[in-house]
Structure formats: structure tokens, C-alpha cells
C-alpha positions in Angstrom: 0.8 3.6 -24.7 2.3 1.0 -22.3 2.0 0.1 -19.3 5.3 1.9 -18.7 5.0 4.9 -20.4 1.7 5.5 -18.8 3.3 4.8 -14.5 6.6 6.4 -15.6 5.5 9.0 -12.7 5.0 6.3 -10.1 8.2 5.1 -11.0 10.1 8.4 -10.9 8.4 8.8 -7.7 9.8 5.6 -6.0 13.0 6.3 -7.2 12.9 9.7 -6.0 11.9 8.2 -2.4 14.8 5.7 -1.9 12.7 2.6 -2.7 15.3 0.1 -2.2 15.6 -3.3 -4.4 13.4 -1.7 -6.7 12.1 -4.2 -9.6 10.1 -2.6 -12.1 8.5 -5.3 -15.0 5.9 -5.2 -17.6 4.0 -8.2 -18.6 1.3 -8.8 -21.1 0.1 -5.1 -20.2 1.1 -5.1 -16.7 3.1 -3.2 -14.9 5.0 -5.0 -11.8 6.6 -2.6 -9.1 8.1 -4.1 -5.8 11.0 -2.8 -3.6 11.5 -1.6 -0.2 10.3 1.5 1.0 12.7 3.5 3.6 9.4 4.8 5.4 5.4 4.5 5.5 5.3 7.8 4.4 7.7 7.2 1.3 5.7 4.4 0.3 2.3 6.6 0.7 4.0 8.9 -1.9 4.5 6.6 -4.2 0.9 5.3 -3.6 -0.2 9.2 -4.0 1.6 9.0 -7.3 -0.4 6.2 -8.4 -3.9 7.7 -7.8 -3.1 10.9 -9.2 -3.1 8.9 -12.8 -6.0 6.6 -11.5 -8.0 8.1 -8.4 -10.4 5.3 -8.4 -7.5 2.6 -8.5 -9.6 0.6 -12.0 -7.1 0.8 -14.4 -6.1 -3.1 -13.5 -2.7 -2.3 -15.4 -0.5 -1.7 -12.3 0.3 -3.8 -9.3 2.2 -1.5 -6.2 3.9 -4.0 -3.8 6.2 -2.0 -1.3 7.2 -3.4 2.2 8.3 -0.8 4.5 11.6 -1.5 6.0 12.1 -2.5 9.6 8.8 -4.7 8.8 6.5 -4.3 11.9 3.4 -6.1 13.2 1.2 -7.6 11.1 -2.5 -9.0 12.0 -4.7 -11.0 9.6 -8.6 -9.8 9.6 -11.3 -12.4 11.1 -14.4 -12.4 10.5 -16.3 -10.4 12.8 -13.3 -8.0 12.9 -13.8 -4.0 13.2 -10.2 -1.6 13.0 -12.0 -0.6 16.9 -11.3 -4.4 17.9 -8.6 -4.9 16.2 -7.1 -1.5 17.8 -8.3 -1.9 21.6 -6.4 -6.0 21.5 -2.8 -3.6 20.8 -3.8 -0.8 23.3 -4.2 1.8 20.4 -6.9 3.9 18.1 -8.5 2.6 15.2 -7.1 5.8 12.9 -3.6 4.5 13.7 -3.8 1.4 12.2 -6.5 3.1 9.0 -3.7 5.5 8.7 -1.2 2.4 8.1 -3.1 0.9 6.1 -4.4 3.8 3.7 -3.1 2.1 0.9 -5.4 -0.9 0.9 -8.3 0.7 3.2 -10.5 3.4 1.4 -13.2 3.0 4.2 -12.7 2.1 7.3 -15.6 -0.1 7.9 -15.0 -1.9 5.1 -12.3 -4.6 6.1 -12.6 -8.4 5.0 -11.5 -11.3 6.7 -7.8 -12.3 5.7 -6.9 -8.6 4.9 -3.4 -8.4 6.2 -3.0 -5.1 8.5 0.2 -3.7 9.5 0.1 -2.3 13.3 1.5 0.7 14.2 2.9 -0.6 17.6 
């Protein structure tokens, strides 16, 4: 089965959410999907699409890359960082910015230094 056959969901579900510029590639095994995501929570389905077919995110055969359009604020992890420091420097709660960054944080007290985060501001 490739690559394709196997995300054919993920890709229904990103076209079902309006994911604009959508480019979807297979390489060597790989499956490539990049566009631009009307909101964070169209881009969360797609996600949720994702780990329905690989809840532990190990399959390696898949890489998501969706901006959400309007970009936003952006702030790059330091070491020493917490999502509380990061949070009280932008004058809101640390589960705003975990819940705008769901897709690449699992645990919130596990950030690493040059993680990008996008702020909900």
C-alpha cells in the first residue's frame, strides 16, 4: 500500500476543510502535504485525521505542513522556557498557546528550545 493510498483520508479531510494551495507529493515512500489552512481549527481536523490512522504519530511516512492563514505571532523556545513564561511575557494563559500548538505539543512541559510556537494574541 502507498503512502497515498494509506493518508487518502487526511487528504479528503483537507480538501474537505478548504486547505488552500494544497500540494500533495509522494516520495521514496513519503507522503508530502502542505497548503494553507482557512482556520486553526481546520488545520486541527486535518491533524485529527492523521492520528486517527497513526495515534502515536510513528509511522515516519507522512509529513503535515499547514500554515493557518492570516499568519499570527510566532515565538521561538529558549532554553529555560515554560508555556507559563512564555504565556505571562504576552499577557495570556499557558492553555492558549498549548491549545495552538496541539499539533506539535503532546505534553505541555515538554517544549525544547527552538520549537517554534504560534501565539494566540
Amino acid at each position: 500500500m502507498s503512502a497515498t493510498e494509506k493518508y487518502q483520508s487526511v487528504v479528503d479531510t483537507a480538501n474537505q476543510q478548504g486547505i488552500q494551495n494544497l500540494s500533495v507529493q509522494e516520495q521514496d515512500g513519503v507522503l508530502y502535504l502542505s497548503g494553507t489552512a482557512p482556520s486553526e481549527e481546520a488545520k486541527q481536523k486535518v491533524w485529527d485525521a492523521y492520528t486517527a490512522i497513526d495515534p502515536e504519530m510513528r509511522g515516519g511516512d507522512i509529513v503535515i505542513s499547514l500554515e493557518v492563514a492570516g499568519g499570527g505571532t510566532y515565538y521561538t523556545v529558549q532554553s529555560g522556557d515554560s508555556l507559563s513564561k512564555i504565556a505571562k511575557h504576552y499577557g495570556i494563559n499557558w492553555q492558549q498557546i498549548f491549545e495552538a500548538n496541539r499539533d506539535q505539543i503532546k505534553d505541555p512541559d515538554k517544549i525544547f528550545p527552538g520549537q517554534k510556537l504560534r501565539i494566540p494574541v
